[in-house]
C-alpha positions as CSV (number, residue, x, y, z in Angstrom):
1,X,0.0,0.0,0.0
2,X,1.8,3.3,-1.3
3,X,0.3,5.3,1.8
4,X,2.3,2.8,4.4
5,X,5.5,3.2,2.4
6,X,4.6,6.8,2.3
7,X,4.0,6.4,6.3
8,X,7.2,4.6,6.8
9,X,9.3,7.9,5.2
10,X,9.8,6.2,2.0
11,X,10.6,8.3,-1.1
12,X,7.6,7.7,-4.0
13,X,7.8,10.5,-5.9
14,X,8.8,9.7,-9.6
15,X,8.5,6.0,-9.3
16,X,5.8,4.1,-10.9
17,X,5.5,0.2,-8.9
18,X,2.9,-0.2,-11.5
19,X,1.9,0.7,-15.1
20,X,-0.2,-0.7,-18.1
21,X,2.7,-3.4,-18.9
22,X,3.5,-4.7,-15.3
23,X,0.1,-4.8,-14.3
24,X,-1.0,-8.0,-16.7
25,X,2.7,-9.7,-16.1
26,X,2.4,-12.0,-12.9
27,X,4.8,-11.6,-10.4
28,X,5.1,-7.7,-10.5
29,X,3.2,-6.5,-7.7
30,X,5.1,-6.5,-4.5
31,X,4.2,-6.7,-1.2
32,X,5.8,-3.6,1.2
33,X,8.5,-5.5,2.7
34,X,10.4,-6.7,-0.5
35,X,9.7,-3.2,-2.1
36,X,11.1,-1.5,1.1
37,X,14.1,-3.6,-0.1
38,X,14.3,-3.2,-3.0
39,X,13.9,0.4,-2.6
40,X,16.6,0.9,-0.4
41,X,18.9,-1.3,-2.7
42,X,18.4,1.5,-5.4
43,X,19.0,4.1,-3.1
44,X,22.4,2.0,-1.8
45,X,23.0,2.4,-6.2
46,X,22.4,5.6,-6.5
47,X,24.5,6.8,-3.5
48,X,27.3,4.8,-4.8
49,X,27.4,6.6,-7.9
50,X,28.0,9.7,-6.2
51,X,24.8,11.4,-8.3
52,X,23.9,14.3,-5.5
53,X,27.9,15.5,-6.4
54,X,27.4,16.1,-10.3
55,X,26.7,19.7,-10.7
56,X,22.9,20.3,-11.8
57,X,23.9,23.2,-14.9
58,X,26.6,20.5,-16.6
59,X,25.9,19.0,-20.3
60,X,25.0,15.8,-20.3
61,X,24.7,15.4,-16.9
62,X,21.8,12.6,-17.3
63,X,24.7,10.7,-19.8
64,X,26.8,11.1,-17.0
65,X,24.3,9.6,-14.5
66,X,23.6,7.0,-16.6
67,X,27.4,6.0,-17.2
68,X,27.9,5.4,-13.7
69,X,24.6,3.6,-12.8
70,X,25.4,1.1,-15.5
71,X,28.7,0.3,-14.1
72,X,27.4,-0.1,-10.8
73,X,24.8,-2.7,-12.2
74,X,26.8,-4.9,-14.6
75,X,26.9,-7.2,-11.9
76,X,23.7,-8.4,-12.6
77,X,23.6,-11.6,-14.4
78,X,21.3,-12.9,-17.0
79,X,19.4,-16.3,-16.0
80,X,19.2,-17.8,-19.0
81,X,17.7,-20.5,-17.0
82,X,14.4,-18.6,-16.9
83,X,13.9,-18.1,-20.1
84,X,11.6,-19.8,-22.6
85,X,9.2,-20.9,-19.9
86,X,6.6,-23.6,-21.1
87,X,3.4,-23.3,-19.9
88,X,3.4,-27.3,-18.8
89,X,7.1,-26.6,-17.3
90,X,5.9,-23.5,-15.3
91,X,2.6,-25.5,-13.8
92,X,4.7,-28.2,-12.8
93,X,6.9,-26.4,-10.5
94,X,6.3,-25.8,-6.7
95,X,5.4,-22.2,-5.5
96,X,9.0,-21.6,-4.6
97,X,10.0,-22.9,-8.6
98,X,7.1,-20.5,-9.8
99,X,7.9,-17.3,-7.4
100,X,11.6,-17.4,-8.8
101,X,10.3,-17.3,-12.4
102,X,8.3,-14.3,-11.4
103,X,11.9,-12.7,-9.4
104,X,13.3,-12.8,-12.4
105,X,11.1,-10.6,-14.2
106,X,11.1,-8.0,-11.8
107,X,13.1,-5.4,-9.5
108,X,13.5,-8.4,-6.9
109,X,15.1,-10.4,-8.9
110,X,17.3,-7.7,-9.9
111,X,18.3,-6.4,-6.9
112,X,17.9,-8.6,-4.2
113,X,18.8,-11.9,-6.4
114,X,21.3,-10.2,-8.8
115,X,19.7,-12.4,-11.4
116,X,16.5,-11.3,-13.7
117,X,15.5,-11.6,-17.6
118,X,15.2,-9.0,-19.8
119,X,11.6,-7.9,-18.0
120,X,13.7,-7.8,-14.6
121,X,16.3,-5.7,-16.3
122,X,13.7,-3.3,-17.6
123,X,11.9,-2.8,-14.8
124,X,15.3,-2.2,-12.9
125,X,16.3,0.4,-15.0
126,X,12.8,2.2,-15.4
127,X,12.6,2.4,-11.5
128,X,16.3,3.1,-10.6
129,X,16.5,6.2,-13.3
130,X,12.8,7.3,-11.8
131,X,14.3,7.8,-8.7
132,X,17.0,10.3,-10.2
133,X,14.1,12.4,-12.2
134,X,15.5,10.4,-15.3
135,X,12.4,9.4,-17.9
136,X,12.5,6.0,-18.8
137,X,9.9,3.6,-20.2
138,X,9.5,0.3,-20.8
139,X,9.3,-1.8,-24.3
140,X,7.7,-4.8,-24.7
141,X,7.4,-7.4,-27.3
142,X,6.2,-10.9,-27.5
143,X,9.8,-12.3,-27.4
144,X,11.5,-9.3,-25.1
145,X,11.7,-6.5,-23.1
146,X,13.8,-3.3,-23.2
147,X,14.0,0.9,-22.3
148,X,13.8,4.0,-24.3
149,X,15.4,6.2,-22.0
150,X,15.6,10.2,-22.3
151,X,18.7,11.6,-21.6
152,X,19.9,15.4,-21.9
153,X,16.1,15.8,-23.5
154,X,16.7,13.2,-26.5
155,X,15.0,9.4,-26.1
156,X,17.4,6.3,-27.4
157,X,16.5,2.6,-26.9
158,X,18.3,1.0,-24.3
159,X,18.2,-3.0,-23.9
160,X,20.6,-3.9,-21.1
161,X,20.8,-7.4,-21.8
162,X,23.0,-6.5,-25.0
163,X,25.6,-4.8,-22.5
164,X,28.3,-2.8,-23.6
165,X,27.0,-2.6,-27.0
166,X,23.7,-1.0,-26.2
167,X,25.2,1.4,-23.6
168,X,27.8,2.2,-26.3
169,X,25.7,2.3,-29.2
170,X,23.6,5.2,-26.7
171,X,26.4,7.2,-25.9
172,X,28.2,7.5,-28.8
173,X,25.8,7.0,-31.8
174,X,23.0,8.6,-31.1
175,X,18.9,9.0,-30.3
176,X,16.7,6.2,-31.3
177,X,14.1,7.2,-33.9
């Protein structure tokens, strides 16, 4: 409940838990515990990457943000292990089998796991750059998930799993179209 988060003296404003995509994917509604977390995680994140020192009047200050969150986060790895999920696989788990399919698609398994799918990376991203007034969205297809992200007032497409070559490809070649 956002009013008990609110309560407990947790930051909401510009982060979305919700939106149109995440509210039909199972597994990415959190209960206040694991989004206190998780929440505090990002904040850990951002603190690291020193973003309340980067003076507000530079160019390409949200490039610069961006840089240093990405290096903090490449240590989150890929489970290619949750990927292509059968239908008869996924009903034949136990609850524990089925709640780590639906970590992985979200900021839990991101940040408290260090391990997500493309959906986990997305969501990761669109709630980390929230939290530093960053604009950030969230792509999906029926195969994949992935960010346009608007930095220094220009959108580019972002897909983490491809790291380095979609944060290079952003940096250095240009908007998305």
């Amino acid at each position: 409940d956002l009013e008990e988060l609110e309560n407990l003296g947790i930051k909401l404003q510009n982060i979305e838990i919700l939106d149109d995509i995440q509210k039909n994917v199972p597994g990415f509604s959190y209960n206040v515990e694991t989004y206190k977390k998780c929440r505090r995680k990002i904040d850990e994140y951002i603190s690291k990457a020193k973003i309340d020192e980067i003076p507000l009047n530079i160019p390409n200050r949200e490039k610069i943000i961006f840089g240093r969150l990405c290096k903090l986060l490449s240590g989150i790895t890929y489970d290619y292990s949750a990927t292509n999920i059968t239908d008869s696989y996924y009903n034949s788990l136990s609850e524990r089998g089925k709640d780590w399919i639906k970590s992985s698609r979200n900021l839990k398994g991101a940040l408290l796991d260090g391990t997500c799918v493309c959906l986990g990376y997305a969501d990761l991203m669109k709630n980390i750059f929230a939290c530093c007034g960053i604009k950030c969205n969230i792509l999906v297809s029926e195969e994949h998930a992935w960010n346009q992200i608007k930095l220094d007032d220009i959108w580019y497409n972002l897909d983490y799993t491809q790291l380095p070559t979609s944060i290079r490809n952003l940096l250095e070649q240009g908007p998305s179209n």
